[in-house]
C-alpha positions in Angstrom: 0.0 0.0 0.0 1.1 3.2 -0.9 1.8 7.0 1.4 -1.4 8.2 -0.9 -3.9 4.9 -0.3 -3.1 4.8 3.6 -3.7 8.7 3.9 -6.8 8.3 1.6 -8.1 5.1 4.0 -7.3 7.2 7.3 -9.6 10.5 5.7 -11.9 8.0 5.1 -12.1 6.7 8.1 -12.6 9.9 10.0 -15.2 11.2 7.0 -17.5 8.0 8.4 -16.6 8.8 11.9 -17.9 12.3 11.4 -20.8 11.4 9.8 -22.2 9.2 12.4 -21.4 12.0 15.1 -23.5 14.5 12.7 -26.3 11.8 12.7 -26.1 11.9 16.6 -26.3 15.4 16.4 -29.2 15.2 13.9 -31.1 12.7 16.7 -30.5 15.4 19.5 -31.8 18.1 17.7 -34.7 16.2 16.5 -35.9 15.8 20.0 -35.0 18.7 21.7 -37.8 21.7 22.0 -38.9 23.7 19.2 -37.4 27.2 20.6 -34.0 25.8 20.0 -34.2 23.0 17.0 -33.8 25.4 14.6 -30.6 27.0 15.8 -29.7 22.8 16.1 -30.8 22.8 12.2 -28.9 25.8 10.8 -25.5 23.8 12.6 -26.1 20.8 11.4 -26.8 22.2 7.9 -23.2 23.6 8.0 -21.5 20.8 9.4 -23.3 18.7 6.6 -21.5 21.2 4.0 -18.5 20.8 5.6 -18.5 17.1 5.3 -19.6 17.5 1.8 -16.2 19.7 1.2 -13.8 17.8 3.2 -15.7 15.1 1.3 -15.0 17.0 -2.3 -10.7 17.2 -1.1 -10.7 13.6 -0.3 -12.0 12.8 -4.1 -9.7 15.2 -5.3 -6.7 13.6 -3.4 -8.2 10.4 -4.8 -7.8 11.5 -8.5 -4.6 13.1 -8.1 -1.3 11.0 -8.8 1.3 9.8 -6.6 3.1 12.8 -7.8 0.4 15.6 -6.8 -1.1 14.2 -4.3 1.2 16.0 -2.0 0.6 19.3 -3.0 -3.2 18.9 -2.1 -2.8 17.8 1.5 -2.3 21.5 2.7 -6.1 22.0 1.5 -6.9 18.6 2.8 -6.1 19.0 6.3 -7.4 22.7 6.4 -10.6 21.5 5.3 -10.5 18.2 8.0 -9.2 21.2 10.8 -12.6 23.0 9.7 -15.1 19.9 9.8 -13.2 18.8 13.2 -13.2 22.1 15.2 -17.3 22.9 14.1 -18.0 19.5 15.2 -16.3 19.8 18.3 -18.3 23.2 19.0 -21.7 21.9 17.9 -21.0 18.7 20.6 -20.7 21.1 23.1 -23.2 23.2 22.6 -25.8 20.2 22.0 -24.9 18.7 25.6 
């Protein structure tokens, strides 16, 4: 296995970890009361278009060569920095 296809299967693995703490976060907000579901909504709404971004750089990384590959990580791990830290903050503000 290459640098590139372990790097790929680790952003993967997060991508999946992330969207089942998203889904959590979807559950919570579906039960909690109405005054404050849709401020639950609008962050799970951008933590959905985060994943879908991160998501985006992880098919870009996917399609690049063993050559380029490395000059896409950068972007990568700003966009998995993003998606991690606006998870983090919607978890604590869901508890």
């Amino acid at each position: 296995m290459s640098l590139k296809q372990a790097y790929e299967q680790k952003l993967k693995a997060q991508l999946d970890e992330w969207k089942t703490e998203i889904d959590k976060l979807k559950a919570r907000a579906d039960k909690a009361e109405a005054d404050v579901q849709l401020e639950y909504y609008k962050q799970i709404e951008t933590l959905r278009e985060k994943q879908e971004a991160a998501h985006d750089k992880l098919r870009e990384l996917e399609n690049a060569g063993e050559d380029a590959w490395e000059d896409l990580k950068a972007g990568i791990e700003s966009a998995w920095d993003d998606l991690r830290d606006s998870i983090k903050s919607a978890t604590s503000r869901f508890k």
